[in-house]
Legacy VTK file of the C-alpha trace (Angstrom):
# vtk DataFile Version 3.0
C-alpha trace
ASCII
DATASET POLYDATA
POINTS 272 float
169.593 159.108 162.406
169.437 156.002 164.393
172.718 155.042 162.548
174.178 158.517 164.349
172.951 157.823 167.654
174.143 154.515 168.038
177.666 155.632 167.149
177.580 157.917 169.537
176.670 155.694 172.419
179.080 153.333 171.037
181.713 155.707 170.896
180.810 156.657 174.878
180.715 152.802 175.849
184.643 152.556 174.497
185.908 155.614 176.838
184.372 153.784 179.566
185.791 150.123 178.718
188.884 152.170 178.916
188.821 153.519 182.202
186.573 150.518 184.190
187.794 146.840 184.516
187.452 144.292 182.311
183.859 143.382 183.841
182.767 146.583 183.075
183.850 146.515 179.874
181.860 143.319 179.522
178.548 144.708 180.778
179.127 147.945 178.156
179.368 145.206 175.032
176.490 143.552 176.123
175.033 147.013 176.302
176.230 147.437 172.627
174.774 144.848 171.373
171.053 145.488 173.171
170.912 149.028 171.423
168.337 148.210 167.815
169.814 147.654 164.945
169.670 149.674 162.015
167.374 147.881 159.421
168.991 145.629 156.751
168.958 147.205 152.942
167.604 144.131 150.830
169.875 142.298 148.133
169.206 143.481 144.848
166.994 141.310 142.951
168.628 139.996 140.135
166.461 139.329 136.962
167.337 135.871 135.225
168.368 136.027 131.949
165.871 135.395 129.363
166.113 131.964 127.780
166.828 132.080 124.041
163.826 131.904 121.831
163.464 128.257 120.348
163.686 127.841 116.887
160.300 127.058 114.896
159.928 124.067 113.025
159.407 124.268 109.404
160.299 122.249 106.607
160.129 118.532 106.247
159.211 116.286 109.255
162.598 114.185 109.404
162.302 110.706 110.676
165.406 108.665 112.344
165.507 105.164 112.245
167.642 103.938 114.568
167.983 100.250 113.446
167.392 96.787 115.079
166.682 97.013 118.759
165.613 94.399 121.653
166.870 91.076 120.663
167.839 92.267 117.453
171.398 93.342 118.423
172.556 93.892 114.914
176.594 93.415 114.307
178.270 92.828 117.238
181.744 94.486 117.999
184.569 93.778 120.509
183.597 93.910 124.470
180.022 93.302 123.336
179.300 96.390 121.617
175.762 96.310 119.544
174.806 97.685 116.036
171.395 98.783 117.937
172.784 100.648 120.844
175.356 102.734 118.831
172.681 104.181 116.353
170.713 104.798 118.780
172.915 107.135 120.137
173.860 108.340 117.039
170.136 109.127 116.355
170.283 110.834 119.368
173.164 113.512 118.016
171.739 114.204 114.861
168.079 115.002 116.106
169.718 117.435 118.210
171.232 118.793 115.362
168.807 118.928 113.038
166.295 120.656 116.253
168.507 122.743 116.540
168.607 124.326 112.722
164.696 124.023 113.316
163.331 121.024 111.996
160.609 119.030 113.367
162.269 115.401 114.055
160.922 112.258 115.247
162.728 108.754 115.780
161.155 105.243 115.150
162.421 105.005 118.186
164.062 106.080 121.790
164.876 102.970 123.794
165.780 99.331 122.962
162.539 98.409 121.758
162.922 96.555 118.246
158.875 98.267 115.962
158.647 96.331 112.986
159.352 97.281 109.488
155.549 98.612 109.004
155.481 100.586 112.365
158.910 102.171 111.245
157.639 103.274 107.922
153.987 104.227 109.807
156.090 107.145 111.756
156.616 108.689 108.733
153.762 107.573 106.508
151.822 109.673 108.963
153.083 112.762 107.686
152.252 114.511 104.549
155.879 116.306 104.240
158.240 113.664 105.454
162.004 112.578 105.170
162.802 108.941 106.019
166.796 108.359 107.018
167.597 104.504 108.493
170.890 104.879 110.141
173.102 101.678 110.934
176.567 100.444 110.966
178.577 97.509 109.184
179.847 94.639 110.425
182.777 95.103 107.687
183.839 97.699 105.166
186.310 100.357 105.390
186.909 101.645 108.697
186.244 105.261 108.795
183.734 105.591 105.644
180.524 106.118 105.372
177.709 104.957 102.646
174.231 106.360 101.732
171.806 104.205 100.308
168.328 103.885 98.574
166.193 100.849 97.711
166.385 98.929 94.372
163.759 96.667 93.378
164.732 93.440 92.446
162.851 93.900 88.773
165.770 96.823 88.849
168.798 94.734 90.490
170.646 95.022 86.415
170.106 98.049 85.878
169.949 101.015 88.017
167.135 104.112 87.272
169.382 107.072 85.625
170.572 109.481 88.342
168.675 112.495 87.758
170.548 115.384 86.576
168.732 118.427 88.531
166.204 118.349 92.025
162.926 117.035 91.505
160.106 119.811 91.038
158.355 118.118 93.722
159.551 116.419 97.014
157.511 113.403 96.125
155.127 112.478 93.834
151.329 112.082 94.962
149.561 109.541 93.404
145.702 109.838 92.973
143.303 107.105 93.058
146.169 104.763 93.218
145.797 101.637 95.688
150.154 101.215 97.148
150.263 97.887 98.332
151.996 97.970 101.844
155.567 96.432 100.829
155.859 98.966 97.605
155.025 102.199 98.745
158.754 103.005 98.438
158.128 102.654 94.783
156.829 105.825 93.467
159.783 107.669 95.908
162.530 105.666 94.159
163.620 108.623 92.183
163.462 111.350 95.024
165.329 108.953 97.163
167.853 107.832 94.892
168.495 112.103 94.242
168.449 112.531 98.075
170.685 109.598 99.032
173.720 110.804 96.108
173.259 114.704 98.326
173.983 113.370 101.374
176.610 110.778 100.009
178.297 113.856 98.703
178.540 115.111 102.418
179.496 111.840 103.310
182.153 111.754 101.281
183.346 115.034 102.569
183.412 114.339 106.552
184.088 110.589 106.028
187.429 110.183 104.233
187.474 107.277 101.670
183.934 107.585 101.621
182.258 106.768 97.387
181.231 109.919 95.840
178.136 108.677 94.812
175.454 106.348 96.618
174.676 102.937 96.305
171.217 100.798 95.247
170.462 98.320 97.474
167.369 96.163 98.076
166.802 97.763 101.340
163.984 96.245 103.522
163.221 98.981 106.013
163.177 101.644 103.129
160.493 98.959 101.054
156.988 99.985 103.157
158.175 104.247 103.647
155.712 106.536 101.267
158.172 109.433 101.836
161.732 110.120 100.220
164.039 107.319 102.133
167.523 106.493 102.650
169.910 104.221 104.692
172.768 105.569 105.854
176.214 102.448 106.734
178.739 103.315 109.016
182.436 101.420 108.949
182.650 99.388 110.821
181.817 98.163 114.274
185.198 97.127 114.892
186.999 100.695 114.935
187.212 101.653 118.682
184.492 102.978 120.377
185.538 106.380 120.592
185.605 106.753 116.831
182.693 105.586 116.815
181.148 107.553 119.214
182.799 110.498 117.977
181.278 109.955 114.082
177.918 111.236 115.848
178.842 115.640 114.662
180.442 114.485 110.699
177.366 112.311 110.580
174.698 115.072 111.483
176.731 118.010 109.865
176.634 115.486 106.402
172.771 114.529 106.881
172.024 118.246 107.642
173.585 119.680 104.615
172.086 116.908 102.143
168.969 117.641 103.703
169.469 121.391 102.517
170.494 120.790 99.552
167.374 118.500 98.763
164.762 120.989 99.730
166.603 124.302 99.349
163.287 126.063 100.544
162.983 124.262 103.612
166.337 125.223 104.720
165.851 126.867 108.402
168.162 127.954 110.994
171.682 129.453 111.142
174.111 127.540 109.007
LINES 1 273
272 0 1 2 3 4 5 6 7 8 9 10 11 12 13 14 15 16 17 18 19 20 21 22 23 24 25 26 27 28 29 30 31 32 33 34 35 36 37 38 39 40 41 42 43 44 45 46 47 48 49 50 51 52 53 54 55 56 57 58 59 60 61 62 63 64 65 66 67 68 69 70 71 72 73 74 75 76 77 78 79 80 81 82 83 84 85 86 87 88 89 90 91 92 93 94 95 96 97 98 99 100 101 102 103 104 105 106 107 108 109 110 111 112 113 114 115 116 117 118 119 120 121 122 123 124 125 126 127 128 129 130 131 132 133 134 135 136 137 138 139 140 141 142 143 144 145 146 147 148 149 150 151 152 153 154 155 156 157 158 159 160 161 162 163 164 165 166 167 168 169 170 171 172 173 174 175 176 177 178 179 180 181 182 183 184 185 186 187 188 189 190 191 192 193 194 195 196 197 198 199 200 201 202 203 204 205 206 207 208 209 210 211 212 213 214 215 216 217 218 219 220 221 222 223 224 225 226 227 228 229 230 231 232 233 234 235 236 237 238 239 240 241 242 243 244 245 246 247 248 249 250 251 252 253 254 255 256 257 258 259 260 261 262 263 264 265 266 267 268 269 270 271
């Protein structure tokens, strides 16, 4: 209604702009614009789209090890590039890969802080259900290739354990009334971690061209004090160009995923 009557007036105001002068026709637009307003209709509200529902984490808790850190540069590449600043960022991709197919991961660590060897293995230690994965990169080697390894003993340095021929029944053993001494807990885990290392070497092998088929023994120091299947994972090398480097981040998580499925088929989660 009040939209009707001020059309009308409006309509009235124009034949008289018309036919007055110009200062009339002033004084009837000022006249306009005193009559109320109709009210304003409100903007529709729009809802925000609900956020997609997080995965759950189930399954292993998987530890990255970024290595070296603070001083500890690691190899050193061209322009100053450091061993401890590209794994970390490559720690940094495949946690949000693995999060993302809904495991529960934690790193040794997020910043250029250098834990020991014992405070490394603690992270995982801590946790009953653990997978322990070093990651670093060479110095030399093949550019382009990638290697998985898990520790040898020295006792062991002639002779390798025999590759087992079909998944453990457990994912590690759990020794009773046993007292591990710090620097061998690895020990009981060798054959787990020698089974989990030649899955994701297979992966490797598959994103990394070149890469061996099978892994590699290795007296490995940061694997030595981890109570919890453990590997080390070598890129080649720090002298490819950085953004080969930085691009090996997505072949190195989709490899590391898929071992990781293969070694505990029933802790596979997430879309594929």
């Amino acid at each position: 209604m009040l939209g009707a009557v001020r059309n009308s007036v409006a309509f009235l105001l124009l034949v008289v702009a018309l036919a007055w002068p110009a200062s009339w026709a002033r004084r009837a637009r000022w006249l306009l614009q005193d009559l109320p307003q109709p009210p304003a209709q409100p903007a529709p509200q729009v809802q925000p789209a609900a956020p997609a529902p997080a995965a759950i984490p189930s399954g292993p808790v998987i530890v990255l090890d970024p290595a070296h850190g603070g001083t500890d540069t690691g190899a050193r590449g061209e322009g100053g590039r450091a061993e401890k600043d590209i794994v970390l960022a490559l720690a940094r991709t495949v946690r949000g890969r693995l999060e993302r197919q809904g495991y529960r991961v934690l790193m040794t660590r997020d910043d250029d802080s250098n834990p020991s060897y014992d405070d490394r293995a603690g992270v995982a230690d801590a946790h009953r259900d653990a997978i322990f994965i070093s990651l670093h990169v060479a110095s030399t080697g093949l550019p382009g290739t990638a290697r998985a390894y898990w520790d040898q003993w020295p006792s062991a340095a002639r002779q390798q354990p025999a590759r087992p021929t079909s998944p453990p029944k457990r994912l590690a053993p759990q020794p009773t009334n046993t007292l591990v001494v710090w620097d061998q807990a690895q020990r009981p885990y060798l054959e787990v971690s020698h089974h989990l290392a030649d899955l994701i070497q297979i992966q490797l092998a598959q994103n990394f061209s070149g890469s061996p088929a099978a892994s590699t023994a290795a007296a490995v120091r940061t694997l030595r004090s981890v109570a919890c299947p453990a590997v080390a994972i070598e890129i080649s090398n720090i002298s490819v160009p950085p953004d080969a480097l930085a691009g090996s981040g997505g072949p190195l998580s989709a490899a590391i995923a898929s071992g990781i499925s293969a070694f505990q088929p029933s802790a596979a989660v997430g879309a594929r």
